[in-house]
N, CA, C and O atoms as a GROMACS GRO file, in nm:
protein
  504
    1UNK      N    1  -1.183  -0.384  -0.756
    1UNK     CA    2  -1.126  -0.280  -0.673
    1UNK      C    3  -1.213  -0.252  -0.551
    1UNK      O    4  -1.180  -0.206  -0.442
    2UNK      N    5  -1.382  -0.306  -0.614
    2UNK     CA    6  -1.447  -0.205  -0.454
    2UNK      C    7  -1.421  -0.345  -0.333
    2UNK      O    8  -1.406  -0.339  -0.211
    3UNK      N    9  -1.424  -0.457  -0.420
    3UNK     CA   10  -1.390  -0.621  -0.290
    3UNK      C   11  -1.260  -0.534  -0.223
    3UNK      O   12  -1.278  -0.485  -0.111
    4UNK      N   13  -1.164  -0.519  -0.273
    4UNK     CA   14  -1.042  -0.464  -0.197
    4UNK      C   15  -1.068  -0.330  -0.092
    4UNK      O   16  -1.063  -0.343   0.031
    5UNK      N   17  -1.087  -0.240  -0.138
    5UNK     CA   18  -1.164  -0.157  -0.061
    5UNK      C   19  -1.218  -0.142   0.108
    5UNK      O   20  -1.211  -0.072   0.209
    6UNK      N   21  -1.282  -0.279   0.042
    6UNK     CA   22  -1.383  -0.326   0.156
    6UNK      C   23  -1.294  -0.411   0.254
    6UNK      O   24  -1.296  -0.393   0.376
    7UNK      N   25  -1.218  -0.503   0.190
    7UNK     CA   26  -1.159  -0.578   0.254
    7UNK      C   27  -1.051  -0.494   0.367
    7UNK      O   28  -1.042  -0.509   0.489
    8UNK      N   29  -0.982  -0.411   0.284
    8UNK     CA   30  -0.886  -0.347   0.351
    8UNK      C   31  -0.977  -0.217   0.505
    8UNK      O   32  -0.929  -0.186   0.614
    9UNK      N   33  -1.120  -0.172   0.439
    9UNK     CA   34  -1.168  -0.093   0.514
    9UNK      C   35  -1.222  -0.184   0.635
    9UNK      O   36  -1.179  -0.149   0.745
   10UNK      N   37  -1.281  -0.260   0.636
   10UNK     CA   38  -1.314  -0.369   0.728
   10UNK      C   39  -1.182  -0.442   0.818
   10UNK      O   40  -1.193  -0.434   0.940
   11UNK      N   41  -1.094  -0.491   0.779
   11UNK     CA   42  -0.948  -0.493   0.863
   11UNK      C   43  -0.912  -0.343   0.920
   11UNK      O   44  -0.881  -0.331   1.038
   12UNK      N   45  -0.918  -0.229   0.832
   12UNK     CA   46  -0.856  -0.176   0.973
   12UNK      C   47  -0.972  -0.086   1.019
   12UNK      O   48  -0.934   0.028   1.044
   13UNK      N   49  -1.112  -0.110   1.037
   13UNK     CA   50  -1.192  -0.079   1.152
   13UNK      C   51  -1.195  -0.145   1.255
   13UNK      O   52  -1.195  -0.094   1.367
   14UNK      N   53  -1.197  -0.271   1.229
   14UNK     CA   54  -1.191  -0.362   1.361
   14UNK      C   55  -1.017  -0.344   1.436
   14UNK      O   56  -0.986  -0.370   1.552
   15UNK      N   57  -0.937  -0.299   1.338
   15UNK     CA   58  -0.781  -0.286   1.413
   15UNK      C   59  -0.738  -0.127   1.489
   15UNK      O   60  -0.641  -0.092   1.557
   16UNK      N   61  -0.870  -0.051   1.435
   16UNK     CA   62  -0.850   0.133   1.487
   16UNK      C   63  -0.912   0.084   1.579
   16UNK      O   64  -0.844   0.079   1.681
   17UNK      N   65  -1.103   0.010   1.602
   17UNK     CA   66  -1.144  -0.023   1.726
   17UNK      C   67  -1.048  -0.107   1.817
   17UNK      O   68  -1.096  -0.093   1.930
   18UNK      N   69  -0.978  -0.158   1.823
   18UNK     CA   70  -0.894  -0.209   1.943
   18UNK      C   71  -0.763  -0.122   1.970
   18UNK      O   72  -0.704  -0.117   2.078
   19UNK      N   73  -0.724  -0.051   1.849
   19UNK     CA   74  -0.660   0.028   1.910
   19UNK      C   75  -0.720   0.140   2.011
   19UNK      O   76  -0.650   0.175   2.107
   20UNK      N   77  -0.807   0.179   1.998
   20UNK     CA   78  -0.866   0.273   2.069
   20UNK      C   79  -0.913   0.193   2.230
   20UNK      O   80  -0.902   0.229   2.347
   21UNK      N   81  -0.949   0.112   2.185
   21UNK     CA   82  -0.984   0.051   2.362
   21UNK      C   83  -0.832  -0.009   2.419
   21UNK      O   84  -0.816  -0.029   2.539
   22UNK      N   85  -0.714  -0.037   2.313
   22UNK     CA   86  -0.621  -0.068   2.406
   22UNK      C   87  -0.565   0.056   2.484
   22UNK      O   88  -0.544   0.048   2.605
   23UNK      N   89  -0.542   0.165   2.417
   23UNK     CA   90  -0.553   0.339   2.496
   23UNK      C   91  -0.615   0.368   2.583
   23UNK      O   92  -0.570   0.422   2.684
   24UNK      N   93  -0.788   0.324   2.554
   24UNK     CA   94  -0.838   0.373   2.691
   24UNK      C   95  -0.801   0.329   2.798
   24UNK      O   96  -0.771   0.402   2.892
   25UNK      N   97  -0.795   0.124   2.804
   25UNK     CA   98  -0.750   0.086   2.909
   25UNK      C   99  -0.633   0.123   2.990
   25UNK      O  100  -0.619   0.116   3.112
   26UNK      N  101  -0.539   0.169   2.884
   26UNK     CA  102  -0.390   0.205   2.951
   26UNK      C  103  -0.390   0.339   2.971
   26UNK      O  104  -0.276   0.384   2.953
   27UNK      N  105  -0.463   0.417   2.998
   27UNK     CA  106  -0.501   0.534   3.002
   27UNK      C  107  -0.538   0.530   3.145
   27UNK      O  108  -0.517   0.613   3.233
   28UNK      N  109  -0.591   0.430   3.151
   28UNK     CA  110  -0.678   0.375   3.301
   28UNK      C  111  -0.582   0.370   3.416
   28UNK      O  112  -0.581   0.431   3.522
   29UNK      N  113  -0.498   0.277   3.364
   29UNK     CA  114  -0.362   0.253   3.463
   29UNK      C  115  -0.252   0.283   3.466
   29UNK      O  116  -0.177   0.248   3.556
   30UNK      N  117  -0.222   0.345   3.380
   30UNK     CA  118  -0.069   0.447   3.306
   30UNK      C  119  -0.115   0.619   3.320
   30UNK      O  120  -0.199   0.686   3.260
   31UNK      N  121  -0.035   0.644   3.409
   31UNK     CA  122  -0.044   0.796   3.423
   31UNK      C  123   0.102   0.864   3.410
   31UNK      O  124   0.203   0.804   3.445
   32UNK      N  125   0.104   0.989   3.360
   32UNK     CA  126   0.188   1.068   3.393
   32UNK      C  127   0.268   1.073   3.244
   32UNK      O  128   0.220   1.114   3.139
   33UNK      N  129   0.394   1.025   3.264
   33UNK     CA  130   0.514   0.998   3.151
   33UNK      C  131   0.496   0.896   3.064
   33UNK      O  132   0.520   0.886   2.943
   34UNK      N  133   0.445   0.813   3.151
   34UNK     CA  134   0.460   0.621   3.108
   34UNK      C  135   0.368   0.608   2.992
   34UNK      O  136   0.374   0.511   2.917
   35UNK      N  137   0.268   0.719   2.974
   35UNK     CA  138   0.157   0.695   2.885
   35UNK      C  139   0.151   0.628   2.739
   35UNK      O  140   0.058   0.573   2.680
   36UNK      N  141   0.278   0.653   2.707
   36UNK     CA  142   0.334   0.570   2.588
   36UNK      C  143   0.304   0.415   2.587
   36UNK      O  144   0.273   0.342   2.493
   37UNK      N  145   0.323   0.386   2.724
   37UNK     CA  146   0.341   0.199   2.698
   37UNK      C  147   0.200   0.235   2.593
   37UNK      O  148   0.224   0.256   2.474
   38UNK      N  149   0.058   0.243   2.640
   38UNK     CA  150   0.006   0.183   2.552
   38UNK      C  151   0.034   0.162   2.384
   38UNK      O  152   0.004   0.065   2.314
   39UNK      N  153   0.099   0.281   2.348
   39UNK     CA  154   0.089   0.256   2.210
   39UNK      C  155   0.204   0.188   2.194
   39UNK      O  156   0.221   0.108   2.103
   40UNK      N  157   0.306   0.222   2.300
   40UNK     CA  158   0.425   0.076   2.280
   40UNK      C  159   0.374  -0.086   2.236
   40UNK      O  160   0.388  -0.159   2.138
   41UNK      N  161   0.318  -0.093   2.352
   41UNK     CA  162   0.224  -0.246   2.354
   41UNK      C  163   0.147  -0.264   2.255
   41UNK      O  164   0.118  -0.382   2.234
   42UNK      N  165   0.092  -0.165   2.167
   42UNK     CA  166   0.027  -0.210   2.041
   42UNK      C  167   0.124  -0.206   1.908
   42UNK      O  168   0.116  -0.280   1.810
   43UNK      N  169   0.189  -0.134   1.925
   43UNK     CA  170   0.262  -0.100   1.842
   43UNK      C  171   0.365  -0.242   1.797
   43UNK      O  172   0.402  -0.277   1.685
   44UNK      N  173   0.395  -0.310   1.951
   44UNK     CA  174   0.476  -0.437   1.953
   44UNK      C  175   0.375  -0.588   1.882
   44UNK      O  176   0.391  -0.664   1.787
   45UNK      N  177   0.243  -0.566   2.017
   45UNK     CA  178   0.182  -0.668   1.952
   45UNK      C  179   0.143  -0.670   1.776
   45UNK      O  180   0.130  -0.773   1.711
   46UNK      N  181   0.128  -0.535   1.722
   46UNK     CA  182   0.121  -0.528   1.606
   46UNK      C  183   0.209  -0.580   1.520
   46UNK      O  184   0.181  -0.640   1.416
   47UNK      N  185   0.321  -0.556   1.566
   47UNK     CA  186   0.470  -0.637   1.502
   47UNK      C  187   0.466  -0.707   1.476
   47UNK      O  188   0.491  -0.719   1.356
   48UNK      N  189   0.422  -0.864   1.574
   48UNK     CA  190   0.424  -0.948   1.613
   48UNK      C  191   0.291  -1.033   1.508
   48UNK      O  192   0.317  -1.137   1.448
   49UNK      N  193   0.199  -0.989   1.504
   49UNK     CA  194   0.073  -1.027   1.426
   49UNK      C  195   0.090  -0.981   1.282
   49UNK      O  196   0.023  -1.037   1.195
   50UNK      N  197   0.181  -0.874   1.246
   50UNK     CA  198   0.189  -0.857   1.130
   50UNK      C  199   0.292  -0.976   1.052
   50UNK      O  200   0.276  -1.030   0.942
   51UNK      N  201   0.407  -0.995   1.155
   51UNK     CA  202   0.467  -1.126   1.104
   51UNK      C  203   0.431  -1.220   1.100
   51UNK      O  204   0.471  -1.288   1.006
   52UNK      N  205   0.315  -1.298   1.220
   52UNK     CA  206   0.248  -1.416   1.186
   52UNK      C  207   0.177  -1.419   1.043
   52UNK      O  208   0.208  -1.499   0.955
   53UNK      N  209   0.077  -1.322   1.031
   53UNK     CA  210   0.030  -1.293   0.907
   53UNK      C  211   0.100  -1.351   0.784
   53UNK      O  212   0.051  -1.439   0.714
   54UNK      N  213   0.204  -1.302   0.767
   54UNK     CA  214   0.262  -1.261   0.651
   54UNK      C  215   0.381  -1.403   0.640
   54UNK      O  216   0.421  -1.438   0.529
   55UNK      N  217   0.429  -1.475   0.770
   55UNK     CA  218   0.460  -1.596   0.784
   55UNK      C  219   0.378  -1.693   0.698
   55UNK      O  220   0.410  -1.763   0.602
   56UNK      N  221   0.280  -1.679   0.755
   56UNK     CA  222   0.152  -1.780   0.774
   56UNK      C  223   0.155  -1.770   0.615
   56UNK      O  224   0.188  -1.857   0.535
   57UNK      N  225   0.119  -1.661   0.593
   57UNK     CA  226   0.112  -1.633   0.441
   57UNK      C  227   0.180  -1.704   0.291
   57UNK      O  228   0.153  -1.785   0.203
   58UNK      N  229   0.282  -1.612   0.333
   58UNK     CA  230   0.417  -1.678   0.241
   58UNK      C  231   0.420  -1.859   0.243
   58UNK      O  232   0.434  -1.944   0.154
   59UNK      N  233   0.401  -1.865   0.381
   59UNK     CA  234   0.422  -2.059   0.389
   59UNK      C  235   0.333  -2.123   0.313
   59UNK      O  236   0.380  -2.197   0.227
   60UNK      N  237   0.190  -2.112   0.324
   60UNK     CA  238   0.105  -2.153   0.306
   60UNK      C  239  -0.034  -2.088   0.147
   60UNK      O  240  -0.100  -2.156   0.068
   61UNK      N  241  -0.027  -1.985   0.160
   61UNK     CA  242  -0.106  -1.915   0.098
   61UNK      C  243  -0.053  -1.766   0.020
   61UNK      O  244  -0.116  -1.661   0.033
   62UNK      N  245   0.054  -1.775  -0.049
   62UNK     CA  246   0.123  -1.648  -0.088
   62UNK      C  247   0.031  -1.554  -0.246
   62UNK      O  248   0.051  -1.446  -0.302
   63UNK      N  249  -0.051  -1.647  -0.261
   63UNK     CA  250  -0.104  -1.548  -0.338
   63UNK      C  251  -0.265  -1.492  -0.302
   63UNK      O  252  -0.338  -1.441  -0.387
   64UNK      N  253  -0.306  -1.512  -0.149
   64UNK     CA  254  -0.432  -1.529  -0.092
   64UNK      C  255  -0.450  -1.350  -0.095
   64UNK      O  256  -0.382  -1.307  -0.001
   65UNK      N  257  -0.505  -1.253  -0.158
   65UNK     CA  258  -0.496  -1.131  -0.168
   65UNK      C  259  -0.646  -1.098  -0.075
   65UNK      O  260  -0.668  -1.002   0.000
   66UNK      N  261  -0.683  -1.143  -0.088
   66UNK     CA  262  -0.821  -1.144   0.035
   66UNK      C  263  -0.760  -1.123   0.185
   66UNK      O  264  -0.763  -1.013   0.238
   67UNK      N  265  -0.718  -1.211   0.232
   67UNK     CA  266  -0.608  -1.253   0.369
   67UNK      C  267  -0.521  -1.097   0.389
   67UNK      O  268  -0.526  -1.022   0.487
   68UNK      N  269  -0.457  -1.082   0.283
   68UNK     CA  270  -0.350  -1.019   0.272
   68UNK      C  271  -0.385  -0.872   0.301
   68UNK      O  272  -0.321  -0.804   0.381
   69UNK      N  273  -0.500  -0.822   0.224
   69UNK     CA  274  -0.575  -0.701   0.227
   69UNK      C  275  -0.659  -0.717   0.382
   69UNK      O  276  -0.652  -0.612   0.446
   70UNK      N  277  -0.710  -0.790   0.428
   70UNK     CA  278  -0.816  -0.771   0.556
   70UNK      C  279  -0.725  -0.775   0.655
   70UNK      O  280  -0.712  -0.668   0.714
   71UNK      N  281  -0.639  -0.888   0.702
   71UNK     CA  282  -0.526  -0.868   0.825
   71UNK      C  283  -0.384  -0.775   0.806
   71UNK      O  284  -0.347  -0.698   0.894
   72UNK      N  285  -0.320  -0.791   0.693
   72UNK     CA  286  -0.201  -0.746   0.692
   72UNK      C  287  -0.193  -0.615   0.677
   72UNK      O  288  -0.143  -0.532   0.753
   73UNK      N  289  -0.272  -0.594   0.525
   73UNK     CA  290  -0.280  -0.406   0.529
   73UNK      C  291  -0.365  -0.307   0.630
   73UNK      O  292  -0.348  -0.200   0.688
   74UNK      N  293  -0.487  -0.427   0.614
   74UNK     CA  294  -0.606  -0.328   0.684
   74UNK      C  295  -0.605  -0.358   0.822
   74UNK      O  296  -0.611  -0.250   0.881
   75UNK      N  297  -0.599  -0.459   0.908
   75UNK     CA  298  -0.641  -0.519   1.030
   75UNK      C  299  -0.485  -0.402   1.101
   75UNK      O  300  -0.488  -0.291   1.155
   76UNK      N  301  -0.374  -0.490   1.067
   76UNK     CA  302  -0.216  -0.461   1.122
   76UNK      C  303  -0.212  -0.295   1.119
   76UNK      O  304  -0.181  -0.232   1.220
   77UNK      N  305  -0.251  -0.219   0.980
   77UNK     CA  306  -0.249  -0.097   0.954
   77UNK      C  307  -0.311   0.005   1.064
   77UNK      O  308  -0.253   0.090   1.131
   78UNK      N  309  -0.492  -0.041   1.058
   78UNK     CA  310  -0.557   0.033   1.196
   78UNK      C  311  -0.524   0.004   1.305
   78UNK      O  312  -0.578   0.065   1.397
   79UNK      N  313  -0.422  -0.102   1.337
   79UNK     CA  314  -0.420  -0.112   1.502
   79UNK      C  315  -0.268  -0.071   1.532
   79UNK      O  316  -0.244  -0.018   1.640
   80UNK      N  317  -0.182  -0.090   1.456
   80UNK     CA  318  -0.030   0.007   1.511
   80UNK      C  319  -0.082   0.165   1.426
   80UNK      O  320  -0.164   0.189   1.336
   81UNK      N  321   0.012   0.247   1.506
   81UNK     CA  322   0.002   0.364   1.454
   81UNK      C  323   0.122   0.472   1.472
   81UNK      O  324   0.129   0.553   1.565
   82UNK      N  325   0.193   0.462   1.392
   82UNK     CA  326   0.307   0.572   1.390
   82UNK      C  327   0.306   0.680   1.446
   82UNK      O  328   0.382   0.722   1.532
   83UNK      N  329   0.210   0.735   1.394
   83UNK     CA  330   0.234   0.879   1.385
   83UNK      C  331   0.140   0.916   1.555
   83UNK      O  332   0.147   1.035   1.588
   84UNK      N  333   0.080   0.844   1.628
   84UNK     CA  334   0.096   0.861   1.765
   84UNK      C  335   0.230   0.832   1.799
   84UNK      O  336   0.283   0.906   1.883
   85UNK      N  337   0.306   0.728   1.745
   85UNK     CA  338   0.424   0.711   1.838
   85UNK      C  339   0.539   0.840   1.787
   85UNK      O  340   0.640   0.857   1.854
   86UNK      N  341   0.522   0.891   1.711
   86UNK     CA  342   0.583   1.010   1.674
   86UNK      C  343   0.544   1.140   1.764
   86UNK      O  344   0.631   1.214   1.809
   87UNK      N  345   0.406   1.160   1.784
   87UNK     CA  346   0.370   1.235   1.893
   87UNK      C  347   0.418   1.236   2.040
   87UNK      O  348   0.464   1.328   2.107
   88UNK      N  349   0.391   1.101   2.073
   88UNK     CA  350   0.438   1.104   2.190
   88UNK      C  351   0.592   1.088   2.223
   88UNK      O  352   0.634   1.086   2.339
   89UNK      N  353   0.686   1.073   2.090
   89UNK     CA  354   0.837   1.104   2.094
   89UNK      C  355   0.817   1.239   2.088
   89UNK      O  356   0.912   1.280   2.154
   90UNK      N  357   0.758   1.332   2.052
   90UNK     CA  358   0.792   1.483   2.055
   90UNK      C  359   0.757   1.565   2.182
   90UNK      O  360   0.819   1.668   2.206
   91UNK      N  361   0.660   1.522   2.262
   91UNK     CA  362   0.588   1.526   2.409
   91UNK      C  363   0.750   1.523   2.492
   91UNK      O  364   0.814   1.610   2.551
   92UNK      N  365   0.775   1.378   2.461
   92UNK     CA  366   0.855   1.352   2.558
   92UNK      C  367   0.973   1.472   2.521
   92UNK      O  368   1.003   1.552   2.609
   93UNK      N  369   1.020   1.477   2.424
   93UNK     CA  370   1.142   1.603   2.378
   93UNK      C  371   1.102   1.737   2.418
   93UNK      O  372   1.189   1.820   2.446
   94UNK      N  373   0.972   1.767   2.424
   94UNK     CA  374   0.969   1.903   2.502
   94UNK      C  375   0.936   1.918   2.636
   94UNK      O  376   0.927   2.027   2.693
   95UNK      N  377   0.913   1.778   2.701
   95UNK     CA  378   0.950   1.770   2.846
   95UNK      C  379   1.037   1.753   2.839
   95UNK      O  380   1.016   1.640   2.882
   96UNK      N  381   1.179   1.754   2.820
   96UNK     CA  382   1.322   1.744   2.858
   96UNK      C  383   1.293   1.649   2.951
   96UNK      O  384   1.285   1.671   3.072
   97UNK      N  385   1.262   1.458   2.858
   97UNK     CA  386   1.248   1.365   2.892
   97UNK      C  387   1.326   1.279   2.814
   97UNK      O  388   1.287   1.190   2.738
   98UNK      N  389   1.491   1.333   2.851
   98UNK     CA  390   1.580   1.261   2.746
   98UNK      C  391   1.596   1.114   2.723
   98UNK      O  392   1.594   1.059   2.613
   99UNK      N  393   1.616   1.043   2.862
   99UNK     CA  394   1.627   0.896   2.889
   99UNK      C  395   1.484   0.813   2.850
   99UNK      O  396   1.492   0.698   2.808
  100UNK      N  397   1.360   0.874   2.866
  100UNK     CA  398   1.200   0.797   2.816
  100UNK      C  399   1.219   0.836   2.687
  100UNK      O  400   1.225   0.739   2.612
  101UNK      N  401   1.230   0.930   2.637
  101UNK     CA  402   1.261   0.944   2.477
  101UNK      C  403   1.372   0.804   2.389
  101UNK      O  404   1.343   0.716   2.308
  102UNK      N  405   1.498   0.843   2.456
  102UNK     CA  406   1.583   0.738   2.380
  102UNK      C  407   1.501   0.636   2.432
  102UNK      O  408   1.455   0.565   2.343
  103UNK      N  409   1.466   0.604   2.546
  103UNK     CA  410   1.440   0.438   2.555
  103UNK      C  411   1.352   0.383   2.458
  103UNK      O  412   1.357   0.270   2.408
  104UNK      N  413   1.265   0.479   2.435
  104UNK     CA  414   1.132   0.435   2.392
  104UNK      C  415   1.115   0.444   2.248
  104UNK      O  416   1.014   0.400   2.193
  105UNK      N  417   1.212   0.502   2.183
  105UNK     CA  418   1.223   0.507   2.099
  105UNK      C  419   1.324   0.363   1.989
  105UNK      O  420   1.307   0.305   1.882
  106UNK      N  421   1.388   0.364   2.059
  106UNK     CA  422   1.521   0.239   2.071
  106UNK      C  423   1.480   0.117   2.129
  106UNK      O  424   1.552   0.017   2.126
  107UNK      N  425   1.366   0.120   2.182
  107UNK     CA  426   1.299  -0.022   2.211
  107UNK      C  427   1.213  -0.059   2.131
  107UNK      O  428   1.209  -0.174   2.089
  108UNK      N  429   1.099   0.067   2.084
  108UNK     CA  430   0.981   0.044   1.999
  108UNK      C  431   1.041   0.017   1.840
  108UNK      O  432   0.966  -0.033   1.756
  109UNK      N  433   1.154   0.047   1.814
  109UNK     CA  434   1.227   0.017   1.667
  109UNK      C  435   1.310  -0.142   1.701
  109UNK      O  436   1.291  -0.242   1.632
  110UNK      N  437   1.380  -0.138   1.793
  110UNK     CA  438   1.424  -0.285   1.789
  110UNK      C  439   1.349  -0.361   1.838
  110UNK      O  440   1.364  -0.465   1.773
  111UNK      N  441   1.297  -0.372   1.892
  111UNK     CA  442   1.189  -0.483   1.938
  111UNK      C  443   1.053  -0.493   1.858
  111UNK      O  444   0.968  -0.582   1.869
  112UNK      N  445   1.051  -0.381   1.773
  112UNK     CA  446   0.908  -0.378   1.671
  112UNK      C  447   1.007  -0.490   1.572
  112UNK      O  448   0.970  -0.605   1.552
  113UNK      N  449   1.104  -0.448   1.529
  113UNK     CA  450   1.157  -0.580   1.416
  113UNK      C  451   1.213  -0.703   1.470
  113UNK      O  452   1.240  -0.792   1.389
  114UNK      N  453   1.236  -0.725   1.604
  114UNK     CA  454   1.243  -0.854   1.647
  114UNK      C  455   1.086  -0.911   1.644
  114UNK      O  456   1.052  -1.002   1.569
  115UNK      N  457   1.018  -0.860   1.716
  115UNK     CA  458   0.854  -0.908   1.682
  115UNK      C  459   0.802  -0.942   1.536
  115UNK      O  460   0.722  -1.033   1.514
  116UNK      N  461   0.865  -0.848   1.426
  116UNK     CA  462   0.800  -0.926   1.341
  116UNK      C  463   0.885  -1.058   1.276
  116UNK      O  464   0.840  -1.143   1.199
  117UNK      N  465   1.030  -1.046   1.337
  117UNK     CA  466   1.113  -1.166   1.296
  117UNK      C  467   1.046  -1.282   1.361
  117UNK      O  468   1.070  -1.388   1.303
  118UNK      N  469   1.003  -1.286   1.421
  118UNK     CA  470   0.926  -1.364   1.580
  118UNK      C  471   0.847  -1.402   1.482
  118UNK      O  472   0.883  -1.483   1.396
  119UNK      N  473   0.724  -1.343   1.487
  119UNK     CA  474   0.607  -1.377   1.439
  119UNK      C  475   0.661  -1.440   1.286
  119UNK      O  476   0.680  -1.562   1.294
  120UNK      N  477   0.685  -1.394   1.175
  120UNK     CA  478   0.726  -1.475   1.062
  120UNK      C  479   0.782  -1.615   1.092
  120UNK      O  480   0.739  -1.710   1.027
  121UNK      N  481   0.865  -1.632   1.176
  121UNK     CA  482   0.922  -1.759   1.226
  121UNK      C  483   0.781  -1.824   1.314
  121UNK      O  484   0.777  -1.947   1.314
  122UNK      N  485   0.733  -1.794   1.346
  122UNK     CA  486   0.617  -1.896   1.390
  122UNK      C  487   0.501  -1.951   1.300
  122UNK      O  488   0.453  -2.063   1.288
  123UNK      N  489   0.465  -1.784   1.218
  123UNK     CA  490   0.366  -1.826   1.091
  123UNK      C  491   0.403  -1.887   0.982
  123UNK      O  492   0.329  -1.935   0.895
  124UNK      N  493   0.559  -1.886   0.989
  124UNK     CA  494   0.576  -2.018   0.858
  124UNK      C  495   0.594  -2.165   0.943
  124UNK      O  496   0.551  -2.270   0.894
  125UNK      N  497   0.636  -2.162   1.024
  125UNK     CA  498   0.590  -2.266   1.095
  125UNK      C  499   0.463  -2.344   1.134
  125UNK      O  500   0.451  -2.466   1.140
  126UNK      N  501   0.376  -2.254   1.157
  126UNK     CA  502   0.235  -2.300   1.159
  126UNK      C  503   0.158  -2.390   1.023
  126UNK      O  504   0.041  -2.425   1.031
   0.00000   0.00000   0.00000
């Protein structure tokens, strides 16, 4: 239990540290409303890496619980993050920011599960 632990705590430190520097950077160059892309953009690339993962996985290595615990739960886990993207859907609702709300909301759900359809189709391929 403590190998798992570790495994899973070590994946998502290194996945909270990049989440946090992908924020700052877009913090850098995203002002105002737009501030979301960043966690859009992680939120997507997260998609996207969680399906390679788990592609890769299933194809090749489906009972690799090491793998599974450091990238998929822990790595994928610390670097998307819901419950910012829940925040910043409620931001936008009390700016009577109806159209960035639906968009962003309706993009980050369909395009978060096309990304991980994406990525599974490449990692079993790989």
């Amino acid at each position: 239990m403590l190998k798992e632990i570790i495994y899973v705590g070590l994946g998502g430190g290194i996945g909270s540290i990049l989440r946090f520097l992908a924020s700052k950077i877009a913090a850098r160059y995203i002002h105002g409303y737009f501030l979301f892309l960043g966690t859009f953009t992680v939120n997507l690339t997260g998609s996207l890496l969680i399906g390679l993962f788990s592609g890769w996985m299933l194809a090749n290595q489906p009972d690799n619980q090491p793998f599974r615990l450091l990238f998929i739960v822990g790595f994928c886990g610390g670097y998307t993050t819901f419950s910012t993207f829940a925040f910043e859907n409620l931001r936008l609702l009390e700016l009577g920011q109806w159209t960035l709300l639906t968009g962003y909301t309706l993009c980050s759900v369909v395009l978060g599960i096309a990304a991980v359809w994406i990525g599974m189709k490449i990692g079993m391929a790989a």
